[in-house]
C-alpha positions in Angstrom: 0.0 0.0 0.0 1.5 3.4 -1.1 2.1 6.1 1.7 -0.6 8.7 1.9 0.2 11.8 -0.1 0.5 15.6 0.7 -1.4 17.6 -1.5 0.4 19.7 -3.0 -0.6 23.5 -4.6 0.9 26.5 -5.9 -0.5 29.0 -8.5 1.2 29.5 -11.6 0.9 32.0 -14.3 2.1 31.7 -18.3 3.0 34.1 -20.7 3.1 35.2 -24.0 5.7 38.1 -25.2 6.6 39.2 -28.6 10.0 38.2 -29.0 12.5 40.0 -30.8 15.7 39.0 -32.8 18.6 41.9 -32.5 20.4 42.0 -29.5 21.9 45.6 -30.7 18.7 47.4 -31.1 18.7 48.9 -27.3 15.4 50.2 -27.7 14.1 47.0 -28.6 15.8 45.1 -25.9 14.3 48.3 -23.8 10.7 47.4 -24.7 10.5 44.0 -24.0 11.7 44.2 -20.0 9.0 46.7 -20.0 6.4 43.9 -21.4 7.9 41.3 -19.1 7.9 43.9 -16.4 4.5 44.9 -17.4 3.3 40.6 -17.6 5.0 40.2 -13.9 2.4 43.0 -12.7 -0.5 41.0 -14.3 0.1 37.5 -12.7 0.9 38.8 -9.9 -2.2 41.0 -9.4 -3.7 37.6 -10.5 -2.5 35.8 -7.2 0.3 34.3 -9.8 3.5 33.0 -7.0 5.7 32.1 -10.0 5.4 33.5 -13.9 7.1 31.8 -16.5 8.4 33.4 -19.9 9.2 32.1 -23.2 12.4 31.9 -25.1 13.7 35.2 -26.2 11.1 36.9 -23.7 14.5 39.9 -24.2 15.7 39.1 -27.3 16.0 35.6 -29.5 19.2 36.9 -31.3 18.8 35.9 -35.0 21.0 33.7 -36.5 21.6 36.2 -39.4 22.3 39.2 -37.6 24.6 37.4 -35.1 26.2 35.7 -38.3 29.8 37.0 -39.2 28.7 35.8 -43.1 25.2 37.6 -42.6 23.1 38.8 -42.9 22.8 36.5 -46.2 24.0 33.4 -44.9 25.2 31.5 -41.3 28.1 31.4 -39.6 29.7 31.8 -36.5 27.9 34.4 -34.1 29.8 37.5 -33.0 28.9 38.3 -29.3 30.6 41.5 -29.3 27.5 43.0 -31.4 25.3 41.8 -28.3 24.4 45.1 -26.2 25.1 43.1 -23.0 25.0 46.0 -20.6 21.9 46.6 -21.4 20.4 43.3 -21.3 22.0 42.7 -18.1 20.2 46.2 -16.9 17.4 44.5 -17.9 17.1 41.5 -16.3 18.5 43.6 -13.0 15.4 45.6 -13.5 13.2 41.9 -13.7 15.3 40.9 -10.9 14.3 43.9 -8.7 10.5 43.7 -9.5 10.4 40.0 -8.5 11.7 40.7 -4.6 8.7 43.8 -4.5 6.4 41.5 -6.1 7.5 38.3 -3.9 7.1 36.7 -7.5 9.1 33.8 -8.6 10.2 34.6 -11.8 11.1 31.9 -14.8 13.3 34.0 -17.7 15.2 33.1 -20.9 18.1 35.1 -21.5 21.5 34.5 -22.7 24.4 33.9 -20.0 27.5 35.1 -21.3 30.5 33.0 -20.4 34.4 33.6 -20.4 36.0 34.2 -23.6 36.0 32.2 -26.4 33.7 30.2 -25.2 30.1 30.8 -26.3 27.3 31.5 -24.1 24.8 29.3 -23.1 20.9 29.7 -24.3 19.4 29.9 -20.5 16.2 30.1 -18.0 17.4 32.1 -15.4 15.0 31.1 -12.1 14.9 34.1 -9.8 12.9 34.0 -6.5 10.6 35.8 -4.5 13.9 37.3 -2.8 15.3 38.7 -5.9 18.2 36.4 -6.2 18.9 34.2 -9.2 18.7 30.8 -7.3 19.6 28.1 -10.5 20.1 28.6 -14.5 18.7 25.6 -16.6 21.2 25.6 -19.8 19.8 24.4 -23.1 21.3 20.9 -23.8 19.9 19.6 -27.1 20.4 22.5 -29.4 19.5 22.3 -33.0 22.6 22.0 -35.7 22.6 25.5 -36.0 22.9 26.7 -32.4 25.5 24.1 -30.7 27.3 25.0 -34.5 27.7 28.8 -34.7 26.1 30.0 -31.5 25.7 28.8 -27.8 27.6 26.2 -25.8 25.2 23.5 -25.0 24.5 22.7 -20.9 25.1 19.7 -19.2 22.3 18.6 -16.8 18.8 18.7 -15.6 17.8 21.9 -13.2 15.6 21.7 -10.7 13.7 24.0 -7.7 10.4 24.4 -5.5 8.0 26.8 -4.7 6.1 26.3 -1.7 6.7 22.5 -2.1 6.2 21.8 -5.5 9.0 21.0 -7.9 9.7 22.3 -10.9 12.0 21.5 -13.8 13.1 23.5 -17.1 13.5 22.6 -20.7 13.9 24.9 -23.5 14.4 25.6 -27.0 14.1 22.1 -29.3 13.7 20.0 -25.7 10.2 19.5 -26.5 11.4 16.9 -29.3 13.2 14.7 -27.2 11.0 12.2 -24.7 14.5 10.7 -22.5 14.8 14.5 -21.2 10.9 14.6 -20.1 10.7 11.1 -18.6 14.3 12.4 -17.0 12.3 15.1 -15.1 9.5 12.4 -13.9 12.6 10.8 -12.4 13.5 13.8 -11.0 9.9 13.3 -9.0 9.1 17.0 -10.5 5.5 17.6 -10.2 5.5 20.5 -13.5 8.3 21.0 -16.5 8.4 24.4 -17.8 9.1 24.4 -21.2 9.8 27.9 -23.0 10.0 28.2 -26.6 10.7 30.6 -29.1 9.1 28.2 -31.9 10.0 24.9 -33.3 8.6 22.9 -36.4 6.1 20.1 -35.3 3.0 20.2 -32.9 4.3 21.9 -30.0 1.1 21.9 -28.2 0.0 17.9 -28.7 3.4 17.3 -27.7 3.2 19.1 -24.1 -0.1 17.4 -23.7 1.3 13.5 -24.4 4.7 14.7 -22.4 2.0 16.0 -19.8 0.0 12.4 -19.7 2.8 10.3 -19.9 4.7 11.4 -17.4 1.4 12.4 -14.9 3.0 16.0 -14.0 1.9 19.5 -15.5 3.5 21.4 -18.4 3.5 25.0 -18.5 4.4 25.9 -22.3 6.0 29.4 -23.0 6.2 30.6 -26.5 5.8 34.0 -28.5 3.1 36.1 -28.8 3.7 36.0 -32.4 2.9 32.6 -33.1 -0.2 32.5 -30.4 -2.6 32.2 -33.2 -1.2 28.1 -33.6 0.3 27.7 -30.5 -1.2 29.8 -27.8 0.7 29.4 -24.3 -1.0 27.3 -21.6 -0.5 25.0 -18.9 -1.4 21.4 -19.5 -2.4 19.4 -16.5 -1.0 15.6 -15.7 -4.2 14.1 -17.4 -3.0 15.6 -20.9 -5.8 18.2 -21.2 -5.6 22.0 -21.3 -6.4 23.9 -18.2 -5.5 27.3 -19.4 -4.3 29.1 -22.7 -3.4 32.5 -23.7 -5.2 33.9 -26.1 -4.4 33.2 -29.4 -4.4 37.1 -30.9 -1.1 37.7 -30.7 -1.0 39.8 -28.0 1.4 39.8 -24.8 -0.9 38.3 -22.0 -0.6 35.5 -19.1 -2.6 32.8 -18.3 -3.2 31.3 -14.5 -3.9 28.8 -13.2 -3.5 26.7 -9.6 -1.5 23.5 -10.0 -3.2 21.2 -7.1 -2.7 17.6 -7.5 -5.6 17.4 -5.7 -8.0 18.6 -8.4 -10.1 16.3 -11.0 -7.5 16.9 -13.4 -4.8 15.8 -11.9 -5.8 13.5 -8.8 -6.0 10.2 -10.9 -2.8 10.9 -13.2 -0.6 11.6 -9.7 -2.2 9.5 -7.6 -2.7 6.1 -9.4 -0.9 6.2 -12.8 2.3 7.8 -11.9 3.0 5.3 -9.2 1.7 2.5 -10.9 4.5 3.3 -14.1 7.1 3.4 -12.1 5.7 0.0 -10.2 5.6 -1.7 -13.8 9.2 0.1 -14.9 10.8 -1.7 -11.1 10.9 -5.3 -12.6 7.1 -6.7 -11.1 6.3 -8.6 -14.1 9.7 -10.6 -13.9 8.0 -13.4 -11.2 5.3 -14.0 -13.4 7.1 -14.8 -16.7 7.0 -18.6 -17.9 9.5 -20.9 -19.4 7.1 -22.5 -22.0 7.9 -24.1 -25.3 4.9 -22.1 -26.9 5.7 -19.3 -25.1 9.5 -19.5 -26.2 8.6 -20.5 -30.3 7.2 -17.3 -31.9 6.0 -20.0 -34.9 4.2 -21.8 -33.3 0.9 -22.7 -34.9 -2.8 -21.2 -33.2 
């Protein structure tokens, strides 16, 4: 007989940012910590503990304007054109607002590291405090990034809010399963994925992540591509419990994760603990040694 569970609940709020591609355009980089600022505000005024932003929620630097061979064709990124002072002002300024708030905060940015090495593509997590706490580095970059752009990261990242555990995945992550059933290991109770786009059906894929794995997704992507792929938080039963909308416009969607709630009671309760049951080796006293069993030709 399992052990009796703790429910478990903490309210979380999505969003959706236009995301922009040239790290030198200081206005640009400008406007978006306003919007994030601005989002923050929302979810928090929502009830919202933690807020979690997309890929690029600063800046998505483009391949071609980072490109030494650009802006016509790829090639290896020049950091040097990347106003980092004022990113870094910005995310300060994010930083900041999350202590007044008491708002966990869930950011993409880049994290510059020591020359040459590239930077890494990141989700900075940054507590109610203020105080970046852990960075989640992208691991499985496409061709393009781990070729001309960022240093890929190394491991799995994880941290809790008032007892529930998150993990992070980003980028391309959605398209490999060994890094999802990774976090269920990790006994997380929600991934948050942030995007800034990828071919395929993002959103069925954060659902079956979601049901497989009995845990919630929260799935971050850009306002601009809202109209397809809205963000939204999928709950441990694989269905939708909040989206977005999908108008393109910067907006957050909340929602309480409680694994006590219809949509999640069964998936955490029963299913979860019954895969990793089946995955421990149970079935191993009931197999047979049979001739029929062991000849695959055998006749009806």
């Amino acid at each position: 007989m399992s052990e009796a569970r703790i429910p478990k609940s903490v309210r979380l709020a999505v969003a959706q940012t236009p995301v922009r591609e040239d790290p030198r355009d200081v206005e640009a980089l400008r406007e978006s910590g306003r919007e994030v600022r601005a989002l923050m505000r929302e979810a928090s005024a929502q009830g919202a503990r933690l807020v979690h932003f997309p890929e690029g929620a600063i800046c998505f630097p483009s391949k071609f304007v980072m490109s030494v061979d650009g802006p016509g064709a790829v090639g290896p990124a020049d950091w040097d054109r990347c106003q980092w002072p004022v990113l870094q002002s910005e995310l300060a300024a994010i930083a900041e607002l999350a202590r007044e708030l008491r708002l966990w905060t869930v950011i993409a940015s880049v994290h510059r590291l020591t020359e040459p090495n590239r930077p890494h593509n990141s989700l900075y997590v940054i507590s109610d405090r203020g105080a970046v706490v852990t960075r989640y580095d992208e691991r499985l970059l496409s061709k393009t990034k781990v070729s001309y752009m960022y240093s890929p990261g190394v491991s799995p990242v994880t941290f809790e809010v008032d007892g529930v555990r998150f993990g992070c995945l980003l980028g391309m992550e959605i398209h490999y399963p060994e890094l999802w059933a990774e976090y269920e290991k990790l006994d997380v109770d929600c991934v948050l994925f942030s995007t800034s786009g990828t071919p395929g059906n993002t959103a069925a894929q954060a659902q079956g992540h979601a049901a497989v794995n009995s845990y919630w997704v929260s799935l971050s992507g850009p306002a601009q591509h809202s109209a397809t792929v809205p963000s939204g938080i999928v709950a441990p039963n694989g269905h939708w419990l909040a989206r977005c909308p999908a108008d393109g416009s910067p907006s957050v969607a909340v929602v309480d994760l409680d694994d006590s709630s219809e949509s999640a009671a069964d998936a955490v309760t029963y299913g979860r603990p019954w895969r990793r049951e089946a995955r421990a080796g149970i079935y191993t006293e009931h197999q047979v040694i049979d001739p029929r069993s062991e000849d695959r030709t055998a006749a009806f």
